[in-house]
LUMLOMI-232995 format. One line per 2 residues: number of its first residue (from 1); their letters; for each residue x, y, z of C-alpha. Coordinates in nm, 4 decimals. Example, Ala and Ser with C-alpha at 12.3 -4.5 7.8 and 13.67 -1.06 7.14 Angstrom:
2
1	AS	1.2300:-0.4500:0.7800 | 1.3670:-0.1060:0.7140
//
This chain:
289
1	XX	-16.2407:3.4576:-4.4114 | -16.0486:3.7716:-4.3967
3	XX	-15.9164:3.7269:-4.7810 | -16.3144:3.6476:-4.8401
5	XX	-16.3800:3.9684:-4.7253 | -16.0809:4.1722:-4.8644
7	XX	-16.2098:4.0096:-5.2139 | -16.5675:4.1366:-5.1715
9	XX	-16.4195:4.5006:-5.0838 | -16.2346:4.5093:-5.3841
11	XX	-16.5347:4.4123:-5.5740 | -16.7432:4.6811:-5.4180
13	XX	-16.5369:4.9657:-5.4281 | -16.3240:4.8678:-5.7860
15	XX	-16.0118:4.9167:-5.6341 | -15.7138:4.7464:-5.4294
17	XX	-15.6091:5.0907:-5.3139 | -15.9628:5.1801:-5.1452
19	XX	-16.0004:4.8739:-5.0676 | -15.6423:4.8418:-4.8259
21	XX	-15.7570:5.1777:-4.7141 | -16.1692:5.0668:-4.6114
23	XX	-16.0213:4.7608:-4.4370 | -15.7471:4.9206:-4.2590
25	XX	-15.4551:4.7154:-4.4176 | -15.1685:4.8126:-4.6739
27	XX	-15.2106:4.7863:-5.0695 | -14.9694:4.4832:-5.0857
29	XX	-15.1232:4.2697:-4.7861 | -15.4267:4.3587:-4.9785
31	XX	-15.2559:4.2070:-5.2786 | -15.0940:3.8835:-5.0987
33	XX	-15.4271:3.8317:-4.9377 | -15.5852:3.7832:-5.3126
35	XX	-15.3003:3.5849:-5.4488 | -15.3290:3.3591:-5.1758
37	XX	-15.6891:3.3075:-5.2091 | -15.6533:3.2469:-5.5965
39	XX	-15.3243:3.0194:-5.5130 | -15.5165:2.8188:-5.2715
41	XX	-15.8265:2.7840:-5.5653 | -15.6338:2.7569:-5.8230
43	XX	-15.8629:2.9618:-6.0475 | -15.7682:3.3244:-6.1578
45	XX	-16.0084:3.5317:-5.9532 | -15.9843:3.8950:-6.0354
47	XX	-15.8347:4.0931:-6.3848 | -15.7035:4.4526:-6.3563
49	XX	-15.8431:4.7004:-6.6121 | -15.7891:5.0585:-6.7187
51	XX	-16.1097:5.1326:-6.5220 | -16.0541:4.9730:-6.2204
53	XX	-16.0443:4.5617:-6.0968 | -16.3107:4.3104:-6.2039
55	XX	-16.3837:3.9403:-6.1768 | -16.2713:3.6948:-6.4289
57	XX	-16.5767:3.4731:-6.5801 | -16.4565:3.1996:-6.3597
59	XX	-16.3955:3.4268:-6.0438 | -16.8146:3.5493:-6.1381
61	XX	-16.9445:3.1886:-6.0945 | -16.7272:3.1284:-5.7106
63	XX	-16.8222:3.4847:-5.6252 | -17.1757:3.4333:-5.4947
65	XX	-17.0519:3.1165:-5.3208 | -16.8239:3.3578:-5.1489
67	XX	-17.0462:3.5970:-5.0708 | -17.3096:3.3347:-4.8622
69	XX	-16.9598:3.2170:-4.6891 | -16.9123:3.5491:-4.5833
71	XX	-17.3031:3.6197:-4.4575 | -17.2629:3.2790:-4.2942
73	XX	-16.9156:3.3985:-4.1194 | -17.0752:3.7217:-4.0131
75	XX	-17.4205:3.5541:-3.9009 | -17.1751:3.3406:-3.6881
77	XX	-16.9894:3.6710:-3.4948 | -17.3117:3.7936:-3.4037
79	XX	-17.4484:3.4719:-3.2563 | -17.0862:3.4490:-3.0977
81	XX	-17.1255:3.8181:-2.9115 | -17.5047:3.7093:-2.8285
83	XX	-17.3371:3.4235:-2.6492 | -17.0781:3.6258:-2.4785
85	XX	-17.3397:3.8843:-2.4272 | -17.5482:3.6440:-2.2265
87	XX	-17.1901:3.5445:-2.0585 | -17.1583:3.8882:-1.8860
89	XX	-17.4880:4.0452:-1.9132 | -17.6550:4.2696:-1.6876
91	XX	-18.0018:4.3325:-1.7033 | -18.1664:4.6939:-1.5974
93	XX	-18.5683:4.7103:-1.5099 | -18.7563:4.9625:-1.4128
95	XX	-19.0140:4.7650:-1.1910 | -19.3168:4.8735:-1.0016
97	XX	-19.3750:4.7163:-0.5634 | -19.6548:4.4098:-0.7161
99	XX	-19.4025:4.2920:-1.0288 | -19.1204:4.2774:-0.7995
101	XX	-19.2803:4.0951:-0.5052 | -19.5120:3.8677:-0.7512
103	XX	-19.3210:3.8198:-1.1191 | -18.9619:3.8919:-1.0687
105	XX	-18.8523:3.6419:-0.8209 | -18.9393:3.3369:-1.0091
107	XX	-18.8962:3.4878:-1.3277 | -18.5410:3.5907:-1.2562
109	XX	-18.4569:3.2238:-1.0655 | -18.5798:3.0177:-1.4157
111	XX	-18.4117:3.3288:-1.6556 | -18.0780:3.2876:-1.4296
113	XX	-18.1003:2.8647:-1.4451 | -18.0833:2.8892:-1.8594
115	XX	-17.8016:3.1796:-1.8078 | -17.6170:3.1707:-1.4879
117	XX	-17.4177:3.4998:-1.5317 | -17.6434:3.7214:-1.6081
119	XX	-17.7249:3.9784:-1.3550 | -18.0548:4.1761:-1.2468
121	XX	-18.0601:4.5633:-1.1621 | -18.3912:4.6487:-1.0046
123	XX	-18.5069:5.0174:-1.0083 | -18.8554:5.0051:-0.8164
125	XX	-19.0470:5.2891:-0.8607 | -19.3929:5.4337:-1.0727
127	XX	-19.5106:5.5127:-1.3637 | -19.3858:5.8240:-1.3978
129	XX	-19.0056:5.7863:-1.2942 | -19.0071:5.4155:-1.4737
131	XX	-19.0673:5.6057:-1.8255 | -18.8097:5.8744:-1.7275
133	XX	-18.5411:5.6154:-1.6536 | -18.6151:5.4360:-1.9580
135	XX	-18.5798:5.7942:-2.1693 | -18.2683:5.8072:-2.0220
137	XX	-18.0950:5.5101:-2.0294 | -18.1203:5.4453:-1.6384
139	XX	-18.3290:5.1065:-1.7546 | -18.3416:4.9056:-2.0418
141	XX	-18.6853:4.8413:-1.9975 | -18.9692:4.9017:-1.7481
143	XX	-19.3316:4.8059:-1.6354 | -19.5475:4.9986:-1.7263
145	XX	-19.9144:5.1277:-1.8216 | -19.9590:5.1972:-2.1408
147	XX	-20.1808:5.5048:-2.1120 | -19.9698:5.6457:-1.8554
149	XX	-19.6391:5.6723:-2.1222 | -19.5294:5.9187:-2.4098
151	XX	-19.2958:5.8302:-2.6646 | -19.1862:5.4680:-2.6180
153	XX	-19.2584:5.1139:-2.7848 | -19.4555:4.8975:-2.5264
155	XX	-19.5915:4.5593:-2.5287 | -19.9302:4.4248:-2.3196
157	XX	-19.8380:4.1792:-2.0991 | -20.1466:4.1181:-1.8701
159	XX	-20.4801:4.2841:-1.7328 | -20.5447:4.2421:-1.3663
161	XX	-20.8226:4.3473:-1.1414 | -20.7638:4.6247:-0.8843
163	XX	-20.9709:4.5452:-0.5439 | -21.1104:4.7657:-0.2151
165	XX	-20.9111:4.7465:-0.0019 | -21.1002:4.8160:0.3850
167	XX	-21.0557:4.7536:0.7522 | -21.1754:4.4583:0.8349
169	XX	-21.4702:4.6595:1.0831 | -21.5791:4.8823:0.7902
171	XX	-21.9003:4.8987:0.7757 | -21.9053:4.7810:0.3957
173	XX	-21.6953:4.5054:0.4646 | -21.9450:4.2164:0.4692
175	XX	-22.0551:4.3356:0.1347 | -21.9565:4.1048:-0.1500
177	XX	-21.8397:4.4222:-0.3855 | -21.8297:4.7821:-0.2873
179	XX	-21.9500:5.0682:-0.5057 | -21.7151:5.3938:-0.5898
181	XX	-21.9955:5.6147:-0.4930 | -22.0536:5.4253:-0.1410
183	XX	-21.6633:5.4980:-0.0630 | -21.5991:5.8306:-0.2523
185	XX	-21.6424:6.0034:0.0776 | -21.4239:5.7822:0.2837
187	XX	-21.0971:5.8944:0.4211 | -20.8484:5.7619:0.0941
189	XX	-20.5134:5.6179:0.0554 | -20.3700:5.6918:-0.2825
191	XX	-20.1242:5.4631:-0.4076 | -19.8820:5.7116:-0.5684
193	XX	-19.8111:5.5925:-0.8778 | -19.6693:5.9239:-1.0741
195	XX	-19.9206:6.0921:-1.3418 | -20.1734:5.7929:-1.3796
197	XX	-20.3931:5.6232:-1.1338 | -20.6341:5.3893:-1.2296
199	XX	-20.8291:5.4575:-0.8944 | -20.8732:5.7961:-0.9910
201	XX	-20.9076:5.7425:-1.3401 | -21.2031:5.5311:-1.2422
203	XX	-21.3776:5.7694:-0.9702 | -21.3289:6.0964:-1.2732
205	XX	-21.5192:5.8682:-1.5003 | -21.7744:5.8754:-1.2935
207	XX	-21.7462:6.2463:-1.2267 | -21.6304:6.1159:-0.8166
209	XX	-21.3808:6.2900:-0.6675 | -21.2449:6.0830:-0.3536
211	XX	-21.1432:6.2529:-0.0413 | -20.7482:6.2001:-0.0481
213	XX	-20.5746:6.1672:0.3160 | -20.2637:6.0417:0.2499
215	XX	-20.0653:5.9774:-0.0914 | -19.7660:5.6698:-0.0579
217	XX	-19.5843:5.5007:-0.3070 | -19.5678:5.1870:-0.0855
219	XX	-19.8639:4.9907:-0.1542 | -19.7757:4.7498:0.1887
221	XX	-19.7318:5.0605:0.3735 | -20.1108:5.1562:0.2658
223	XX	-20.2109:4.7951:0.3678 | -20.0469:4.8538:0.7113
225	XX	-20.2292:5.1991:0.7389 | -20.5697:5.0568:0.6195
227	XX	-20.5236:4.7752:0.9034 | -20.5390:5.0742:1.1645
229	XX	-20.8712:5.2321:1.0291 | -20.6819:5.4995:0.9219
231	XX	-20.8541:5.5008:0.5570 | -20.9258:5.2872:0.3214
233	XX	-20.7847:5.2580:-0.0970 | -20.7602:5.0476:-0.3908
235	XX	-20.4480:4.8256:-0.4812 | -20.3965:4.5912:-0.7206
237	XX	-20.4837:4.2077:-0.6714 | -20.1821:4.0967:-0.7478
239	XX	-20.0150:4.2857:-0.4501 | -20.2877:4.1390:-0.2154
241	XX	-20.2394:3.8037:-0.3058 | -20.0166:3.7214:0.0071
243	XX	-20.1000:3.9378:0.2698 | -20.1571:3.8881:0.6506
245	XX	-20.3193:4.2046:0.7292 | -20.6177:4.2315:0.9015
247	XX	-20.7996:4.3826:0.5856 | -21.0637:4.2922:0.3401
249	XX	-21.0432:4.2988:-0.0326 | -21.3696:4.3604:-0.2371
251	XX	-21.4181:4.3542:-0.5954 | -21.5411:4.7462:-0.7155
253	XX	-21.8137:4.8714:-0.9247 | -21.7964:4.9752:-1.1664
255	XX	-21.4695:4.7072:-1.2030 | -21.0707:4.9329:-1.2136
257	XX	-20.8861:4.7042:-1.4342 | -20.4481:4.7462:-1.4580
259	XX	-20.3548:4.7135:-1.7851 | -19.9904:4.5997:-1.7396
261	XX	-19.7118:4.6159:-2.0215 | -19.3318:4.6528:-2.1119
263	XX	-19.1905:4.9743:-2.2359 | -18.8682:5.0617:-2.3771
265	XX	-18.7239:5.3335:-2.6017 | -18.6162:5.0868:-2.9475
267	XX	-18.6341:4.7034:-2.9710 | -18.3554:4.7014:-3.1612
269	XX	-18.0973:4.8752:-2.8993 | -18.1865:4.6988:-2.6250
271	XX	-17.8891:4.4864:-2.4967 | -17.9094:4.1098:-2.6069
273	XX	-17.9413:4.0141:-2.2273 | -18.2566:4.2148:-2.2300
275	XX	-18.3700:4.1423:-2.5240 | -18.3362:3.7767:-2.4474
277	XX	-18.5262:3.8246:-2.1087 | -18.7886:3.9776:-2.2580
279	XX	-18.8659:3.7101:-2.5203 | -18.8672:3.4799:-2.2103
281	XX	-19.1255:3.6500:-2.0193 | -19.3780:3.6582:-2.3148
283	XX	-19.3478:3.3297:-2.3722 | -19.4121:3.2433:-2.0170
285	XX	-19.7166:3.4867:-1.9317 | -19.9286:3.1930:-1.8795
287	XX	-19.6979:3.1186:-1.5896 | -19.7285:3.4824:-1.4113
289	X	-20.0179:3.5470:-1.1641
//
């Protein structure tokens, strides 16, 4: 394949000389390499000129031939580092407390069953820091929200309802959905989630302004501080899904909906283990809760 190539250099640049010098070899391997090739064909392949080097009629009818054998080589390396890619691979994610309690376990045990060397790096934190490490190259890619993020390619994954979250003697809690203006004036628990809440994205829209007590970026933390009456928030369904608190989840109105997607700076950069990890989670969305 190498003479395939040295042929095709030739071809391109209309020289041996440039040619040795492009491909990082000496004029008369260059040379041998060609003679070889013509040897082993039989068939005169190139003719030297006054202006430069140029195929014979017969090498013109093989040369296309060669050419596709040389795409097909080439298509073959990169498959070949995809595979070795996948061989040592680590995989980077920025990941927010409900995707790596809910998604990332089982996702990562059927990702790890089809490639058993790749490895996970989990980088748990919000919005905000998740689209700083993936500007920076901390993580190849991150969940996100996509109006919470500048500057970077993203891709919807799933919309999930975001829930009341109340002591279990709240006065509202026999209700079957709580209102924002009914708890805009209860003590509040903000999950802390960088530059863009949905909670308070949904209380501005209706010109409420809750009365914030404590701010946490834990969202079982808030659970464990609702269960003592010591406020009350709004948290994700997802993240309530298994819970043994002593709390009660209502649906809100008007509804606070999390729009949940993948960010990252360029498709094409990301590594192949990524990139490969990626493609498996969309196809499996059905799958996640």
């Amino acid at each position: 394949m190498h003479r395939h190539i040295a042929l095709q250099k030739i071809i391109d640049l209309g020289s041996f000389s440039k040619a040795a010098e492009a491909l990082g070899y000496t004029q008369s391997s260059i040379s041998q390499m060609i003679s070889s090739l013509e040897d082993e064909l039989s068939i005169k392949l190139l003719y030297r000129s006054r202006v430069g080097v140029k195929l014979t009629l017969e090498g013109a009818d093989l040369y296309p031939f060669i050419q596709r054998s040389i795409l097909q080589y080439q298509a073959m390396q990169q498959k070949v580092n995809e595979i070795k890619g996948l061989e040592t691979g680590v995989i980077r994610v920025g990941t927010i407390s409900s995707i790596t309690c809910h998604w990332m376990p089982q996702l990562i045990k059927e990702f790890q069953a089809l490639y058993p060397n790749v490895q996970f790096i989990l980088h748990q934190g919000d919005y905000s820091s998740i689209q700083e490490w993936i500007k920076a190259g901390a993580v190849d890619f991150g969940f996100i929200t996509p109006p919470a993020v500048t500057g970077l390619q993203t891709i919807t994954i799933k919309e999930g309802s975001m829930l009341a979250v109340l002591p279990s003697n709240h006065k509202l809690a026999s209700q079957s959905t709580v209102n924002l203006h009914e708890i805009v004036n209860e003590p509040f628990i903000l999950l802390e989630e960088g530059h863009f809440s949905e909670p308070m994205e949904a209380f501005h829209v209706c010109n409420l302004e809750p009365n914030i007590k404590f701010r946490m970026h834990d969202d079982y933390a808030i659970m464990t501080m609702v269960e003592a009456g010591l406020g009350i928030s709004v948290l994700a369904e997802l993240v309530l899904r298994r819970t043994n608190y002593n709390i009660v989840s209502l649906p809100v109105d008007p509804p606070v909906i999390r729009t949940l997607a993948i960010g990252y700076k360029d498709k094409n950069s990301l590594p192949i283990a990524s990139k490969y990890f990626i493609e498996y989670l969309l196809s499996n969305i059905e799958k996640l809760p």
